[in-house]
N, C-alpha and C positions, 0 to 999 in steps of 0.2 A: 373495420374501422374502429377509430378510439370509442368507446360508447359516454364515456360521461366528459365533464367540460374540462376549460383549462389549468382550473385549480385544483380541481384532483390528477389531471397528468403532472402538473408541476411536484406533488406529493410522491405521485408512484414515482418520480423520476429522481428526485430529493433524496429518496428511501434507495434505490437500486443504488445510488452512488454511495449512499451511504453506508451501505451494508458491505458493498464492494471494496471501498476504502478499509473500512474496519477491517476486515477481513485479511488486506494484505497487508496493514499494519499489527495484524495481531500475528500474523507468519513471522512477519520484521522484528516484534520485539520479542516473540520466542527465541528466533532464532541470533539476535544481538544478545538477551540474558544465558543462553548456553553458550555461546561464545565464551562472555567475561568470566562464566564460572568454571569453564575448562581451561579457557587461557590464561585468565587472568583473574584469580580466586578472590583475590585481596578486595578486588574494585566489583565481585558480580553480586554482592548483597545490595550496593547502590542504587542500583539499576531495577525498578519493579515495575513504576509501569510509563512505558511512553507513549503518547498519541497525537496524530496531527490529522485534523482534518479539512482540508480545503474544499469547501462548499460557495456557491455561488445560485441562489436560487434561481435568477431569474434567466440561468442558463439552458431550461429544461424546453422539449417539445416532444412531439410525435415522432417517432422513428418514420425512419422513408417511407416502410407498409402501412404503417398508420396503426396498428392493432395494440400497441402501446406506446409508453413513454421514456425517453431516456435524456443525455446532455444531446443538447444540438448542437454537432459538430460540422454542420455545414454552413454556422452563423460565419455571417461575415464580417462583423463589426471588429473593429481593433480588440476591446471589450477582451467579445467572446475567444480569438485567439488568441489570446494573454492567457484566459481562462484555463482554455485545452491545453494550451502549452506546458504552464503551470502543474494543471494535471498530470501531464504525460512527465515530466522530469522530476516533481516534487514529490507525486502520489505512487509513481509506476519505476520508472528507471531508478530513482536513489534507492527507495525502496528492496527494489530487485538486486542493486548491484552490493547493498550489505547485506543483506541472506546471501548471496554468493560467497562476498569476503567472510561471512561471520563461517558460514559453512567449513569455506577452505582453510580458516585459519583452529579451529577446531580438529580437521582433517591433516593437521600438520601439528598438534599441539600431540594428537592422539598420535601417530608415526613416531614424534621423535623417544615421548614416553615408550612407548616400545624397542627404540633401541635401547633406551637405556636400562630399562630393565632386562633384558637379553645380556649388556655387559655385565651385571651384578650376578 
């Protein structure tokens, strides 16, 4: 079970997300600044640092075991779904789906160079 009270689960719960967010936001603007600087040179000096973080304190509890803390995803308040929602499209899916695009458009910036240097 959790051993200390609800103010420090609030903290360690505060901190996992936060650490987590940072995390795939620093994946995201790595791989958004090698994007601009392969595809687009002119614009990748612009670009140094970006971050967004969507926190919500009073979103945190015990995980179902209980042995720590994380967001409560089983709240039921309008609130809390706004919250998770929020997370999953603002923090996880956009996130994920420009590391994709930054990726692929690098992966195509890098092919076409290749052709053309093979026609010269």
């Amino acid at each position: 079970r959790w051993l200390f009270n609800q103010a420090v689960c609030t903290l360690y719960a505060f901190c996992g997300v936060l650490f987590g967010l940072c995390s795939l936001t620093s994946l995201t603007v790595l791989s958004t600044v090698c994007c601009l600087k392969v595809c687009y040179p002119a614009y990748g000096r612009c670009w140094d640092v970006l971050s967004h973080l969507y926190l919500h304190p009073s979103l945190y509890g015990p995980e179902p075991y209980g042995t720590a803390c994380c967001i409560t995803w089983k709240a039921s308040s309008r609130e809390a779904t706004l919250y998770i929602l929020a997370l999953f499209i603002f923090c996880y899916l956009l996130p994920c789906l420009l590391i994709l695009v930054s990726y692929s458009l690098i992966l195509w910036t890098v092919r076409v160079s290749r052709r053309a240097v093979r026609q010269h």
